[in-house]
N, C-alpha and C positions, 0 to 999 in steps of 0.2 A: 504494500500500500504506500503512495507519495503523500511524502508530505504537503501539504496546502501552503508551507511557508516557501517562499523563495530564498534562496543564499543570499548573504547579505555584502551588500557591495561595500569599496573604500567609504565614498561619500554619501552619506545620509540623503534618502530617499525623499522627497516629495511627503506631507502629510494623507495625499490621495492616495499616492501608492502605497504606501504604508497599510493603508485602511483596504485595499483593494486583496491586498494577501495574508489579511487576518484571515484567524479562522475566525467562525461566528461561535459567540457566546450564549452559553444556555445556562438558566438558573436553574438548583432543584432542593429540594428540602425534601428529605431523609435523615435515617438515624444508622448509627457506624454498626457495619458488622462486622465484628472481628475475625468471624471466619470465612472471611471476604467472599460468600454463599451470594446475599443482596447486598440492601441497601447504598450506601454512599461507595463504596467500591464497585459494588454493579455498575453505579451512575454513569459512575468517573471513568472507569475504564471500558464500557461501551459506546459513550458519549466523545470519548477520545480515539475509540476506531471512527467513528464519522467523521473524524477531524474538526471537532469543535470542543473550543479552550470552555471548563468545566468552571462554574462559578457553586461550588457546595458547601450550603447551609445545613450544617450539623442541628440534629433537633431533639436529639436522644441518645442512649446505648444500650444494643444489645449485650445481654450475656450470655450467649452461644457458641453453640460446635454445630456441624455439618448433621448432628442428629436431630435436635431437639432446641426451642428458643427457653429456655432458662427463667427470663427476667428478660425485662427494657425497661431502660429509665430515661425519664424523656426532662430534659433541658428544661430554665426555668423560661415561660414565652417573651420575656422580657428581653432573656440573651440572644432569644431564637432574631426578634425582634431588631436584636440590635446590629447582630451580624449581616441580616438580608439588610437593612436601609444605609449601613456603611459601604456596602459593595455596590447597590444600586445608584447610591450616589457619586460612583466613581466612573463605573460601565453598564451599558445598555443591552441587556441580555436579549435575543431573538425568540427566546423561546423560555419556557418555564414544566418543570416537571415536579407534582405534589405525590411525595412517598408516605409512609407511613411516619408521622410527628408527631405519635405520642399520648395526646390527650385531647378533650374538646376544647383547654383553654389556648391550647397550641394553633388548633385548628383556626380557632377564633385571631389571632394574632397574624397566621397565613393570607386568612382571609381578605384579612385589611391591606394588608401587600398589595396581596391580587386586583384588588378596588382600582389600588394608588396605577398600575399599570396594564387597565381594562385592556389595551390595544394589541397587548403579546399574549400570541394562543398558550394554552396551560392543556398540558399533558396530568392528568389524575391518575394514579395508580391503586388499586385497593386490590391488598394482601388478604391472603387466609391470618384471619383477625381470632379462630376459635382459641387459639390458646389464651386468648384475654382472659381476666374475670369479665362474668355476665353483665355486669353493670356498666366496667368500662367500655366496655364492646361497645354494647348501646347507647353511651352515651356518645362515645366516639361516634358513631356512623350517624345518630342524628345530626350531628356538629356539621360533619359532611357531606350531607344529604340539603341540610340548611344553609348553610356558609358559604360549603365551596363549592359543591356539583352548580350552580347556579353562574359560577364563572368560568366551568370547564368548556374544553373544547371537544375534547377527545377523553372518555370515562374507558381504561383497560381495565381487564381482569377476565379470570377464570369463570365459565358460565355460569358454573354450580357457586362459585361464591356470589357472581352479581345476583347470581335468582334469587339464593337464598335472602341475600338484604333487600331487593329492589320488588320481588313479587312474594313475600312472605305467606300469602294465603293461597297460592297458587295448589291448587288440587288435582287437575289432570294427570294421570298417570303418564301424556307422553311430558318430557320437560319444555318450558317455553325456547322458542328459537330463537337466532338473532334480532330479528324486528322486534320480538315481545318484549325481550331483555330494552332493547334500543328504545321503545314508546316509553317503558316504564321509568328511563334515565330521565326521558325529554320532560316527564311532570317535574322533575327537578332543576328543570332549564339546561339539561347535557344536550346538545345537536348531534354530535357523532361516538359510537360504542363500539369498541372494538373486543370483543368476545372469540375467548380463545380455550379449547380443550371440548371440541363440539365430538364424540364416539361415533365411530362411521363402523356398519356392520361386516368391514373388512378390515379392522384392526389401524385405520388410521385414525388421526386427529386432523380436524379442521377448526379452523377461525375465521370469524367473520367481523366487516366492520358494515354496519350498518345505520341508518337513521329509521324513524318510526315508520318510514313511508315505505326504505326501499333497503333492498342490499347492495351494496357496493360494491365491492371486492371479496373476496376468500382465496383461500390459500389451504390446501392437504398436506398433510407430512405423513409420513410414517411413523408410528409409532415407538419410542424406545423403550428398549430391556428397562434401563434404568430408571429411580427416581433422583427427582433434580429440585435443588433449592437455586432460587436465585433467577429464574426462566423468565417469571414475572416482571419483574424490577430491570431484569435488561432488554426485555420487549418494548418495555414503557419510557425508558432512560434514549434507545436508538432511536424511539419512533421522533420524541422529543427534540432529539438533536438534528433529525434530519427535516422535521419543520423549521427548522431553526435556519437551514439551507436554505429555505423557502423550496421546499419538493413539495411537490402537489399533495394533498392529506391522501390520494387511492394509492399513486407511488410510494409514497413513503410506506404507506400502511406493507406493500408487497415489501417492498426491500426490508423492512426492519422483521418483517417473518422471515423471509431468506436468510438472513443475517442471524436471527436467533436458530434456526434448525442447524445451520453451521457449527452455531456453537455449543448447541448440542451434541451435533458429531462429533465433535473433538474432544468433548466433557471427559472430563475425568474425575477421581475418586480420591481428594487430600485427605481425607481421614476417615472414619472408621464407620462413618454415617450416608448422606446423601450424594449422589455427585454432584459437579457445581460444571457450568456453563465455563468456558473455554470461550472468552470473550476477545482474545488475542489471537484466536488459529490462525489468523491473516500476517502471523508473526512467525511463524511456524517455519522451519528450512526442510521443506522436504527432502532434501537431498545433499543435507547430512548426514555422515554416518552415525552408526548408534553407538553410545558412550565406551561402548566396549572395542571399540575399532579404530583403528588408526587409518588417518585420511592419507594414501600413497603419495599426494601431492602436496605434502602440508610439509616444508623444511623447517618447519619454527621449533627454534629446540625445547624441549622439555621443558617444564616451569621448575627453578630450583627455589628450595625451601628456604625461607627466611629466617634468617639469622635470629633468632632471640625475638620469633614471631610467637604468639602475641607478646608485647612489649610486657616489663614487669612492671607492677603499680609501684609509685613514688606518691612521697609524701610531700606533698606542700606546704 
């Protein structure tokens, strides 16, 4: 993948040119995952395969491993508050993506953000939230349902979790489809839904983005052996960044599914729990040798061992 910046010449560039070979800046609030699964490393490092420079508002922390989320603790909204309006006042982000931040007073504080910069589309993300307590849950997704879906552009997530929040008394034995899921966002003022992990009676998965009226686009994959944390949040984090491109909301929508089954392919298994998205494959040397092999054309000699590596501690 090329880089978007150009080499930088003797003499200082023009301020147009300068601006002409930015990448484009995206905002997004999420909370840190340590076991770089989602959240704020999903963001940053999928948001940076699209070639756009990552502006991340920290909003919480998880306490997790690749098996199980532990605890999150979410920041006070005041910090949250204070970190987005000092960045904003510096750079003008193209785009905005809202992760998971925590609580409804967090929500509340997003919200206001969002007001202050009506004109930049906002990418929504909504996580499998079951591990909450019941109260927070709920209180959360009112906050969201109230607050922010109202500002969203584009509402992602997994079907079975928007149905479950978005159509709660829903009784049909067959499950609602992309349109049903998409009318039920639009009462909370969402225009476009992007619903993904639709069961096809040949063993794939499909995604749709949809509005109440129509369907847009979809996309099939095949389905994986594995399970995978983190799929969500880098679906949501690309789609973001490639609005942020100004790509049409059906293209993008195609490309940033492309880009997540990739990264799926390449997934691998850091620990002892879920695999995690492989958000770099485009990083990847395929024809490298494998660690165990010696490249026939490689004369760089040997790396010799440093001397009194690591250094000893001294006292100051």
């Amino acid at each position: 993948m090329s880089s978007v910046l150009s080499s930088s010449s003797p003499s200082s560039p023009p301020a147009e040119a300068a601006a002409e070979s930015s990448p484009p800046c995206v905002l997004t609030f999420n909370a840190n995952d340590p076991s770089g699964a989602g959240g704020l490393s999903a963001d940053i490092t999928a948001m940076s395969s699209a070639s756009c420079h990552v502006l991340a508002v920290a909003t919480g922390c998880y306490v997790r491993d690749t098996r199980t989320i532990h605890q999150h603790v979410a920041l006070d909204d005041e910090l949250i508050d204070d970190q987005a309006r000092c960045v904003l006042e510096d750079i003008t982000p193209l785009a905005i993506k809202v992760g998971f931040v925590g609580n409804a007073d967090n929500l509340a504080t997003v919200a206001g953000l969002l007001s202050d910069y009506a004109h930049i589309p906002v990418v929504c993300y909504l996580p499998d939230l079951t591990w909450l307590d019941e109260v927070e849950r709920e209180n959360y997704l009112d906050a969201l349902a109230e607050l922010v879906l109202p500002q969203t552009s584009v509402l992602v997530g997994n079907h079975h979790t928007l149905s479950r929040w978005l159509l709660p008394d829903w009784s049909d034995d067959r499950g609602p489809n992309a349109r049903e899921i998409a009318a039920a966002a639009a009462e909370h003022g969402v225009p476009f839904t992007l619903a993904t992990g639709f069961n096809t009676p040949d063993q794939h998965l499909e995604s749709h983005l949809a509005s109440p009226e129509t369907l847009l686009a979809s996309a099939r994959f095949e389905r994986f052996e594995a399970t995978f944390s983190g799929a969500g949040d880098t679906l949501s984090a690309v789609l973001c960044a490639l609005l942020a491109s100004e790509t049409d909301l059906q293209a993008a929508c195609a490309e940033a599914l492309g880009y997540l089954d990739q990264c799926l392919a390449a997934g691998f298994q850091p620990g002892m729990g879920h695999a995690v998205p492989n958000r770099l494959f485009w990083a990847l040397d395929e024809d490298a040798p494998p660690d165990n092999e010696a490249d026939p054309d490689d004369s760089t000699p040997p790396a010799q061992q440093l001397e009194g590596f690591p250094t000893p501690s001294r006292t100051h």
